[in-house]
C-alpha positions as CSV (number, residue, x, y, z in Angstrom):
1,X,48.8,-81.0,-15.6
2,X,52.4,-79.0,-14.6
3,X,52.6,-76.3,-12.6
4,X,53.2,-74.2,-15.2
5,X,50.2,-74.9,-17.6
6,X,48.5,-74.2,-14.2
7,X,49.9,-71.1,-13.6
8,X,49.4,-70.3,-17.2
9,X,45.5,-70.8,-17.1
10,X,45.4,-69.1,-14.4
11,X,46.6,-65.7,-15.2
12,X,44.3,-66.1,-18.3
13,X,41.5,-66.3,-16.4
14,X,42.6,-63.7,-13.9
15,X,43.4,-61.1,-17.0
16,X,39.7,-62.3,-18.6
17,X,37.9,-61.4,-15.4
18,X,39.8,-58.0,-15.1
19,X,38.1,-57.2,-18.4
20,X,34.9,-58.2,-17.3
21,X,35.3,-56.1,-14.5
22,X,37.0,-53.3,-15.4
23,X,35.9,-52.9,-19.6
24,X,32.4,-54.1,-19.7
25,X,33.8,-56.7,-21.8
26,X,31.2,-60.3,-22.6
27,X,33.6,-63.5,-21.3
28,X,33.8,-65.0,-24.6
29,X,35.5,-61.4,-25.5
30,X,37.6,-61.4,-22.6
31,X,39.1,-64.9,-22.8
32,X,39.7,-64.4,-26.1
33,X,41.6,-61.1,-25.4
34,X,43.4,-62.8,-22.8
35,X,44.4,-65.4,-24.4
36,X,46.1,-62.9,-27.1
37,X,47.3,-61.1,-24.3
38,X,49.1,-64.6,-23.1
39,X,50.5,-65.3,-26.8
40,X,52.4,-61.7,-27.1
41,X,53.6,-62.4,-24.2
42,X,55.1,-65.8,-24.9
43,X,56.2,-64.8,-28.3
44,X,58.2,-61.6,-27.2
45,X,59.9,-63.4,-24.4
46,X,61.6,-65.2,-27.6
47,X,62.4,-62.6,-30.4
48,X,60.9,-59.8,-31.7
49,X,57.4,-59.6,-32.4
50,X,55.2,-57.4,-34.6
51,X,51.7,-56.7,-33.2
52,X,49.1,-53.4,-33.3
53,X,47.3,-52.2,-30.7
54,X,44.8,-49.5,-30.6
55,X,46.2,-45.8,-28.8
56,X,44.3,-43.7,-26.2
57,X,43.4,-41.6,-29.4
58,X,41.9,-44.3,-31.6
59,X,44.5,-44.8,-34.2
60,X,46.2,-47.6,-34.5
61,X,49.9,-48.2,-33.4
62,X,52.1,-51.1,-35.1
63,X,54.9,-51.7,-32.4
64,X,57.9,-54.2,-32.7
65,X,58.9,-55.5,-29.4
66,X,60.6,-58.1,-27.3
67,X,60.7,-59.3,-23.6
68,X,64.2,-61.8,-24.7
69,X,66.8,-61.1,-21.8
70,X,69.4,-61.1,-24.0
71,X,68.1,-58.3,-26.5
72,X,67.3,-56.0,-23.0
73,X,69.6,-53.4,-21.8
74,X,70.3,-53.5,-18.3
75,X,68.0,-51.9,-16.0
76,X,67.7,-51.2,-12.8
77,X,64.3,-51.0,-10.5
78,X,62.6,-48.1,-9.5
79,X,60.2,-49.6,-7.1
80,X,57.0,-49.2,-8.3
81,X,54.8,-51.6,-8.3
82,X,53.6,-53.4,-11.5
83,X,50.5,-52.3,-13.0
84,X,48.4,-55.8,-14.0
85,X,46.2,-53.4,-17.1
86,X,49.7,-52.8,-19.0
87,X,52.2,-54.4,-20.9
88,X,55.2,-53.6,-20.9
89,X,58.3,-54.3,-23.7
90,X,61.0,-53.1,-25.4
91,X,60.2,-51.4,-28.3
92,X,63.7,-52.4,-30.8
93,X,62.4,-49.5,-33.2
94,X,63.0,-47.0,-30.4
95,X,65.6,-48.5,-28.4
96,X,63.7,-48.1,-25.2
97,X,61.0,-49.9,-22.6
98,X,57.2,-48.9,-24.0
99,X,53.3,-50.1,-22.8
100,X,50.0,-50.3,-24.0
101,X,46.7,-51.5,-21.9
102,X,46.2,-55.0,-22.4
103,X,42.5,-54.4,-23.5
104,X,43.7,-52.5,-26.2
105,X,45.9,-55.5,-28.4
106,X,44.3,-56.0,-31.4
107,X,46.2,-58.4,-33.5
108,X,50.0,-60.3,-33.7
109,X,51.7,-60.8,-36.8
């Protein structure tokens, strides 16, 4: 198996047992959560992807977004450390850097 598969499982598992932990979640809920988690991901790190996730208030939030280098503006780093609950991306409706809470993803398109 490469490194990167490895690497790959691993953070799955690591976001699964951070729902456990922290939601309440069942495993079969977090691993599947995590692995959609692991797919957004992927998918905006090459284009622009539609997906909904669920807001603090209930209601439900269609975003488009990407993580592709080359649709990003420059940035430059503020020094704060990297919170492993949220995702971050750029939202191409907006024009600017967005989150949600990872447990919240509900579906990609």
């Amino acid at each position: 198996m490469s490194n990167d598969r490895k690497s790959t499982l691993r953070q799955i598992m690591q976001t699964a047992w951070m729902f456990v932990k922290r939601n309440g979640y069942t495993m079969a809920e977090a691993l599947k959560l995590a692995w959609l988690n692991a797919k957004v991901t992927k998918a905006m790190r090459g284009g622009i992807v539609q997906f909904f996730f669920q807001k603090i208030d209930g209601t439900l939030r269609q975003a488009f977004g990407t993580l592709d280098p080359h649709r990003l503006p420059e940035t430059q780093g503020t020094g704060r450390r990297a919170n492993e609950t949220v995702q971050v991306y750029f939202d191409t409706d907006k024009q600017e850097f967005r989150s949600f809470k990872k447990c919240n993803l509900v579906k990609i398109v």
